[in-house]
C-alpha positions as CSV (number, residue, x, y, z in Angstrom):
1,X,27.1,26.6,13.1
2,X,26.8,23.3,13.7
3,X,23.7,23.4,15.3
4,X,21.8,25.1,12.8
5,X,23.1,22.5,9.9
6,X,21.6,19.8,12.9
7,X,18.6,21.7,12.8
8,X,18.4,22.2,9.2
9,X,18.6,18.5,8.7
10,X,16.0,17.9,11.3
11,X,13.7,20.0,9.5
12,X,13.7,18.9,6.5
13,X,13.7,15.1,7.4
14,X,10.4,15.4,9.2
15,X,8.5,16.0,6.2
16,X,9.8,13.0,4.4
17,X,8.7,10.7,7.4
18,X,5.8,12.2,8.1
19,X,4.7,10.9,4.4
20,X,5.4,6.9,4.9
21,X,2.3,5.5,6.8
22,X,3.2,2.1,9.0
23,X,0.1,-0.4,8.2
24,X,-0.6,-2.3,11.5
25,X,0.9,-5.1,9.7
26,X,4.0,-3.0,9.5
27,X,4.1,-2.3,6.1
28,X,5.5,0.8,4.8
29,X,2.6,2.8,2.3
30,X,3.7,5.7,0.5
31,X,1.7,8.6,-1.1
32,X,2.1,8.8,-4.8
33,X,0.6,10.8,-7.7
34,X,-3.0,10.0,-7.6
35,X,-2.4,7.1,-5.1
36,X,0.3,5.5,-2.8
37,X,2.5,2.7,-3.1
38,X,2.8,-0.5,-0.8
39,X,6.6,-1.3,-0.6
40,X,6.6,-5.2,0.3
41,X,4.5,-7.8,1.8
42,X,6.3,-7.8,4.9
43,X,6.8,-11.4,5.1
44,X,2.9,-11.7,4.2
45,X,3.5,-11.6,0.6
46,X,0.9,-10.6,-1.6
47,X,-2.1,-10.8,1.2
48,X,0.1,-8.4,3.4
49,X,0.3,-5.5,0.7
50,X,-3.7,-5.6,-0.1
51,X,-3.8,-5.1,3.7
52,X,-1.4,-2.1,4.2
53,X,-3.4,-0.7,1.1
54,X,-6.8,-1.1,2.6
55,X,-5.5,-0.3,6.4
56,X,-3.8,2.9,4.3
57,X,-7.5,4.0,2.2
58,X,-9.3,3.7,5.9
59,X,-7.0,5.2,7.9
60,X,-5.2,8.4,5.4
61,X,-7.9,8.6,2.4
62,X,-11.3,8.1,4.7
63,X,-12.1,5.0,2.5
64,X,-15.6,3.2,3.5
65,X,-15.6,-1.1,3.4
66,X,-17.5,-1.1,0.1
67,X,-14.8,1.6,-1.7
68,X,-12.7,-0.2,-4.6
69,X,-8.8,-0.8,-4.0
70,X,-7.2,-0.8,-7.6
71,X,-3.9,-1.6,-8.5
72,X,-3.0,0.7,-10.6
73,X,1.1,0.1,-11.2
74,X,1.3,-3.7,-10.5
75,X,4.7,-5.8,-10.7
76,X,6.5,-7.0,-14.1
77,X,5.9,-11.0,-13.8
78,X,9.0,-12.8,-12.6
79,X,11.7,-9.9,-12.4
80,X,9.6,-7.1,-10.2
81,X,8.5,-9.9,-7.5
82,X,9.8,-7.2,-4.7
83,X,8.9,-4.0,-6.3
84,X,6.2,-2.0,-5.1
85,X,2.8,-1.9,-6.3
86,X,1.4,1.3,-6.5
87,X,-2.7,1.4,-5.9
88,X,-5.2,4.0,-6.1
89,X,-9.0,4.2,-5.1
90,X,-9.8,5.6,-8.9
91,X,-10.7,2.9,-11.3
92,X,-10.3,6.2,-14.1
93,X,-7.8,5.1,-17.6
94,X,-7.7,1.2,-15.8
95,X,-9.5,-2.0,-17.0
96,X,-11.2,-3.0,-13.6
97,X,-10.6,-6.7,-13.1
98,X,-11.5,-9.3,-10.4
99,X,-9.0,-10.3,-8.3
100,X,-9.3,-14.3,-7.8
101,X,-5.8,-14.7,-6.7
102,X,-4.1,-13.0,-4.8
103,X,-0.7,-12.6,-6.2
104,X,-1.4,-12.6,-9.4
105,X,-3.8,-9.4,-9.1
106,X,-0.3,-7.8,-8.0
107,X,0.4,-8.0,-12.0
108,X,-2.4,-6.8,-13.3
109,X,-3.4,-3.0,-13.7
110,X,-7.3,-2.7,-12.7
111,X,-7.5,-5.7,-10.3
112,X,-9.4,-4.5,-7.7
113,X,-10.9,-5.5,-4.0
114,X,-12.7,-4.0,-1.8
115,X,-11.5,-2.1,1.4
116,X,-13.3,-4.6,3.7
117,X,-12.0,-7.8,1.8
118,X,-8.4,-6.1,1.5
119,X,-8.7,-6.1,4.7
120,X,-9.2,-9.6,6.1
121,X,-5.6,-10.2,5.2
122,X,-4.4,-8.3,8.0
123,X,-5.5,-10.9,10.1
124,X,-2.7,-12.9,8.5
125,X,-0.5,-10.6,10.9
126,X,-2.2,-10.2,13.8
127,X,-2.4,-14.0,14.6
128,X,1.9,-13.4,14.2
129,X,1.8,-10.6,15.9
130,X,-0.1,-11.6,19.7
């Protein structure tokens, strides 16, 4: 008996795992609704989550350099500093801004970069990482 509740438990925790991609800066990204969510900077702050989300749309969605990142949940100003952001490669019902810093396009719905610039801030981790 028990080893069918060990194999019932098994079962169903594959799925679940199987959903959270591992950036190669080691950030958790999570499918969402029309997107995914990065889940923290990983000690990059802000440039480290516009990398797991470009690594994520290259890797998962088949996203080309010149595709659009959007944020489309971003964090409340001073109380969601370590909530997720949630992005999503369609700009549809968002304001599509520039992003000229940063953090602060973490806060704004719409700020957007594109896959190949979100992705220069990964080499913020691999000089760490060698």
């Amino acid at each position: 008996m028990r080893l069918i509740a060990f194999a019932l438990v098994a079962l169903i925790a594959v799925p679940a795992s199987a959903q959270t991609f591992r950036a190669e800066n080691q950030v958790d990204v999570v499918p969402t609704a029309g997107g995914f969510a990065v889940q923290n900077g990983g000690g990059f702050g802000a440039r480290g989550m516009w990398c797991a989300a470009a690594d994520f749309a290259r890797d998962r969605l088949g996203a080309r350099g010149v595709d659009r990142i959007y944020v489309r949940t971003g964090r409340t100003p001073g109380v969601g500093q370590r909530a997720p952001v949630e992005f999503t490669l369609d700009p549809a019902g968002l304001t599509p801004s520039s992003v000229l810093i940063a953090g602060s396009g973490l806060r704004t719905p719409g700020a957007n970069l594109s896959v190949d610039h979100a992705h220069i801030f990964c080499d913020d981790a691999k000089g760490v990482n060698r």
